[in-house]
N, C-alpha and C positions, 0 to 999 in steps of 0.2 A: 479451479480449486474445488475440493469435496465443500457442499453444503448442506448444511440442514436446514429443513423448513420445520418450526416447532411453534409452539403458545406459550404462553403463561401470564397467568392473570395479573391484569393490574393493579391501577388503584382500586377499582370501583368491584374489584372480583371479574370485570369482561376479560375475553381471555385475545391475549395481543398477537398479531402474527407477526414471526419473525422469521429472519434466517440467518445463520449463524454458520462463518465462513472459516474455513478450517484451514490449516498447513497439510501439506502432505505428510509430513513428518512432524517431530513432537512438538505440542503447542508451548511454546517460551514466556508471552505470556497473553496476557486476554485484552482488549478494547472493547469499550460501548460506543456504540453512534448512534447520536440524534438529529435527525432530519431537522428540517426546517417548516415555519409555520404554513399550514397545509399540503405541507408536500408527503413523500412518501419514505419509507427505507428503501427503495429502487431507483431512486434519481441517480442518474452516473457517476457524481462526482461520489455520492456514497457507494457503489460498485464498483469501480474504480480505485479509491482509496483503501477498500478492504481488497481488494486482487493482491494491492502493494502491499499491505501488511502482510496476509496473509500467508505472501510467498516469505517474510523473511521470518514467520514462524510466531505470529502474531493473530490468532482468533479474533476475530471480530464480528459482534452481535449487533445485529443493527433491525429495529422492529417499528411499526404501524403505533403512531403514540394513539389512546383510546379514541373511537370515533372514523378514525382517518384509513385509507387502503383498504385492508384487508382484517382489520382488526373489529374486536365488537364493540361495542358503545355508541353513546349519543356523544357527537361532537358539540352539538349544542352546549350540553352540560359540561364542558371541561372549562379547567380554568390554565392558566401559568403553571401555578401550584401542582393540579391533579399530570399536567405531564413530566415535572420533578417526581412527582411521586410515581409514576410508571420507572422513570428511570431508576430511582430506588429500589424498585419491586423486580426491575429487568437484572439491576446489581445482585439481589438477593438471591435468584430465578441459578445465575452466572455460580454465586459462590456454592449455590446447592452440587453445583457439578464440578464443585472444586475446582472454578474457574475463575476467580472471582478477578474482578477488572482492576488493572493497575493502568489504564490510560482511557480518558473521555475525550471522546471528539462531537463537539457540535456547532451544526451548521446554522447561523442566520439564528433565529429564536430556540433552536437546539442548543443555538453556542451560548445563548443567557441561562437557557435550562441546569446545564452540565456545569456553570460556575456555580449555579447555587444547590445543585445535587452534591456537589464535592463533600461536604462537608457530612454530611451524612452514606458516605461511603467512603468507609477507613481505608478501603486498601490501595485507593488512586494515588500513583505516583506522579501524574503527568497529568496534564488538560488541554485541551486543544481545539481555540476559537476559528470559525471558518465565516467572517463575513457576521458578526455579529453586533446586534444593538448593546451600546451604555447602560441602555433604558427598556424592559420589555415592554415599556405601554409603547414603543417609537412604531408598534406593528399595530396601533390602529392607526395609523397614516392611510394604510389602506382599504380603511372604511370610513373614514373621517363624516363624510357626508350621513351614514347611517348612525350615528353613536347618538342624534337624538331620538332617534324611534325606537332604539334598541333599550336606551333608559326609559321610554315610554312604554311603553309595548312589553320589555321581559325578556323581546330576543327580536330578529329581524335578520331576513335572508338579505348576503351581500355576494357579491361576483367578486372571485378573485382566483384571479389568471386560469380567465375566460369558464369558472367554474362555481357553483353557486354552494355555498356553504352557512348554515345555521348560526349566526352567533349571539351566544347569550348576555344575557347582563352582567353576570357573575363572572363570565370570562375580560370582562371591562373593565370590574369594579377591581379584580384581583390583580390583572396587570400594573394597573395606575398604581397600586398599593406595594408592588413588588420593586424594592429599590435596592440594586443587586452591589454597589460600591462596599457597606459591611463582608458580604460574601467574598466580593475578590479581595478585599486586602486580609479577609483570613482563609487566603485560600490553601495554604500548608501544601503546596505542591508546585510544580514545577508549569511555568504555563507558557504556552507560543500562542499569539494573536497571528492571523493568517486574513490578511481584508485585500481587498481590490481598491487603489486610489481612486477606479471610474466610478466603484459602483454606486449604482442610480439608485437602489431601493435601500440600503442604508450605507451612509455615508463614512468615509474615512477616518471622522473625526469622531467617532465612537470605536473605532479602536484605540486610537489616543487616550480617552477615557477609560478603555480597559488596560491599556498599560501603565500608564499612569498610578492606577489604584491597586497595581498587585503592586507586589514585595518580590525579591530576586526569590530564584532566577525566574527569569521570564526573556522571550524570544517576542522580536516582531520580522514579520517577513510580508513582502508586499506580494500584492499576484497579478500586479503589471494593470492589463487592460482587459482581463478577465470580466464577465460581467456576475451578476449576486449568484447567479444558478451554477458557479461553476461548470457550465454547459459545454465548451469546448474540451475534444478531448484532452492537448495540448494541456490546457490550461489544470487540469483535476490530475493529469501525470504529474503535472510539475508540482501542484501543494503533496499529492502523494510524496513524492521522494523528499519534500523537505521537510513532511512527518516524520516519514523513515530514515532520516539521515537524525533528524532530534533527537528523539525518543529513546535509542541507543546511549541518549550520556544522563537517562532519570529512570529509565524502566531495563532491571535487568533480563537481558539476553543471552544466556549462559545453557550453550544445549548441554544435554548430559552426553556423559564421556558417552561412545559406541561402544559395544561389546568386542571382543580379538575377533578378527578377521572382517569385521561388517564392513558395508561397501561406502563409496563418497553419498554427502545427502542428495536430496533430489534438488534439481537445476525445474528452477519455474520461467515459462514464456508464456506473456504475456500479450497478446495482441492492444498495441497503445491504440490504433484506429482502422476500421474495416475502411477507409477512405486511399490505406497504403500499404507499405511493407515494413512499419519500423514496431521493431519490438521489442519489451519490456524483459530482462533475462536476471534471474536473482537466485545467485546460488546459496543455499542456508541462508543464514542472516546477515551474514557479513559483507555479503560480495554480492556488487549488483551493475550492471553493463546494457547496452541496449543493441541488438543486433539490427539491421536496415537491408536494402539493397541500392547501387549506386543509382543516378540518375538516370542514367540511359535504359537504366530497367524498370522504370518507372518507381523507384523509392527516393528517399531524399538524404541517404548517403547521410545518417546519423549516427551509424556504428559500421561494426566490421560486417561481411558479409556472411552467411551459414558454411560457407566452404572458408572463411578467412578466421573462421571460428577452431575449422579443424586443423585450418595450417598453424594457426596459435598454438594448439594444443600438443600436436606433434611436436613442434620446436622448442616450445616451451619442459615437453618431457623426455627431449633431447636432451636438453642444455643440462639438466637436473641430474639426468641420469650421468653422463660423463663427471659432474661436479662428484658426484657422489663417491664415483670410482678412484677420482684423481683423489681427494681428501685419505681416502682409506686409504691410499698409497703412499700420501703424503708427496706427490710430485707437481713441480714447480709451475702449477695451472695459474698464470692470473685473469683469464680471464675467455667468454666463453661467446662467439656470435652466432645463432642459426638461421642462416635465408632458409625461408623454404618457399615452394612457388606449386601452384597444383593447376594440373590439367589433364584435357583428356584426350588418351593417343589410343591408335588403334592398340590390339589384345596382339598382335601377331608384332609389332615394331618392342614390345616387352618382352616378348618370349614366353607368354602366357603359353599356347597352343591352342588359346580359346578364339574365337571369332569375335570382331566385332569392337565397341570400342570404354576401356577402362580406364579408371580415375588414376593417374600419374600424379606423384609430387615429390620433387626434387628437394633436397635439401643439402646445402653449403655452408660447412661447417668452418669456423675460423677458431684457432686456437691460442690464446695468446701466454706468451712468454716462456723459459729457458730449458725447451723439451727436446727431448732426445727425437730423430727419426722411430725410435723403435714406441716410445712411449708413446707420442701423434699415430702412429699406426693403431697399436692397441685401443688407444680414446676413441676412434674409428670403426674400430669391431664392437666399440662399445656402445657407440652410438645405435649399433642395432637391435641391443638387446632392451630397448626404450620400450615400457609394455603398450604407448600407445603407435608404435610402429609396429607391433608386433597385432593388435590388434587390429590396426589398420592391414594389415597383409594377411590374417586369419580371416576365419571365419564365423563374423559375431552374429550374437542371434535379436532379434529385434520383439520384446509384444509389446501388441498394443493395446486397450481396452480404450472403450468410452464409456464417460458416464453418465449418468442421467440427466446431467445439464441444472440449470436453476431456473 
């Protein structure tokens, strides 16, 4: 998917790094995502989750809260608060480019952030918790032992996950004080709770707490035995798609009309994991499938295969096209089967004159109901004037470009 890698200042005026993941085509509408507490905007499940938006024409900004990654500031210095207010400023940052977010997603202490940002950003239609605490103070659990040196002291270095990090007093004193229940029950927007039953680092029963406390509509969906990092790919596909299966009935998706004559939109493939062969396929916004290879070719046979994709396609504008004919005619079609089967046979058993050996696919056609001989013949001629049998037997041109990558 095209990225940008950009800045824009936070709370404190340090300037944030972000990157902001685009559609191929026109953006429908815009998402913010908020990491989680000391993580980054590059954890997979937020790569991941924007890939899936992205392909259905959904923008998604997702950036270094102050201190953390790539971004400027003292970590030390931030509090609960100062990363709401990033989010605010990344909202503001969105609407300057006439982007302005109509869905927040966050993760773990992004998903406490993003409930109480809501409200101070008009244009969110949707919210979207991923693994979140009831309570933002539940994230000094894992400093527990340092919160008296740190009231002593100002601030004190704590290890977490296996990385050593500044924390201040002010970041202490502000969470304990932050009590987010007002926030969700006026949260005037539409909200999905997304938690894992196992997870170890905050617990199932704060999502409870967050459903609980909103007002309809609101969504709960479990994410099985996923653990708090969304870490497995499986597992960050799977909350992906039941974003993007949501979000479609709170945030409108209405592409604009195409101009006469423009072509179909772009079809995005997604690789779900470099571990196989199954993959992520989403055409526009509306339509979305997963291509695989069978077992004995080392895939795990989750979708149809890249050649069962094209026998689909032929049969499918097979069928369409004879429909099409019979209707104009008005003759007595009720109904319409295409096998098709594809293989490859030598160039000289076709009648090619070429050497060697080309893609063959057979298709058998059934016709049903009270047709003439002569009208089954003609459905037959017609079946060849199908533009992707016609393109299949032409000669199509293929580019390709790469791009700079992220």
């Amino acid at each position: 998917m095209p990225t940008e890698r950009i800045t824009f200042a936070g709370h404190d005026g340090s300037q944030l790094a972000a990157r902001l993941d685009l559609p191929e085509g026109p953006v429908l509408a815009t998402a913010l995502f908020a990491h989680c507490f000391t993580c980054s905007k590059d954890i997979p499940a937020a790569r991941r989750i924007a890939a899936r938006l992205a392909a259905m024409g959904i923008a998604v900004l997702r950036f270094d809260f102050t201190g953390l990654g790539h971004s400027e500031g003292e970590f030390a210095n931030t509090t609960f608060t100062s990363n709401v207010d990033d989010l605010v400023a990344a909202a503001t940052y969105l609407a300057g480019r006439d982007m302005a977010p109509a869905l927040l997603i966050g993760h773990s202490l992004g998903g406490a952030a993003v409930l109480r940002a809501r409200a101070r950003i008009a244009t969110v239609r949707a919210v979207v918790t991923i693994g979140a605490p009831a309570d933002p103070g539940h994230v000094t659990h894992h400093f527990e032992a340092a919160l008296p040196r740190i009231r002593a002291e100002g601030a004190a270095e704590v290890c977490l996950g296996g990385r050593p990090f500044r924390i201040g007093r002010q970041f202490v004193e502000d969470i304990a004080e932050s009590a987010l229940q007002p926030a969700i029950a006026g949260l005037h927007a539409a909200l999905l709770v997304l938690h894992a039953p196992r997870d170890e680092t905050v617990s199932i029963d704060n999502a409870a707490r967050i459903f609980m406390a909103a007002k309809h509509p609101k969504s709960f969906v479990t994410l099985d035995d996923a653990d708090h990092l969304i870490s497995r790919a499986q597992d960050a596909e799977y909350a992906a798609d039941v974003i993007a299966a949501w979000v479609g009935r709170y945030v409108s998706l209405s592409p604009p009309a195409p101009p006469p004559g423009a072509p179909e939109g772009v079809v995005r493939v997604t690789e779900v994991s470099a571990s196989g062969f199954l993959q992520d396929v989403q055409s526009g916004p509306d339509h979305h499938t997963q291509a695989d290879e069978p077992l004995s070719y080392g895939g795990t046979n989750r979708g149809m295969s890249p050649y069962g994709f094209v026998s689909a396609g032929l049969g499918a504008c097979t069928s369409m096209t004879i429909r099409m004919y019979a209707q104009r005619k008005e003759w007595p079609l009720t109904g319409i089967n295409v096998d098709v089967c594809h293989d490859k046979v030598h160039a000289q058993d076709a009648d090619t004159g070429a050497s060697g050996k080309i893609d063959a696919f057979t298709r058998v056609i059934t016709l049903e109901g009270p047709l003439s001989e002569t009208q089954r013949a003609k459905l037959l001629e017609i079946a060849d004037k199908c533009p992707v049998h016609r393109t299949l037997e032409g000669a199509a041109r293929i580019v390709t470009r790469l791009t700079s990558g992220s």
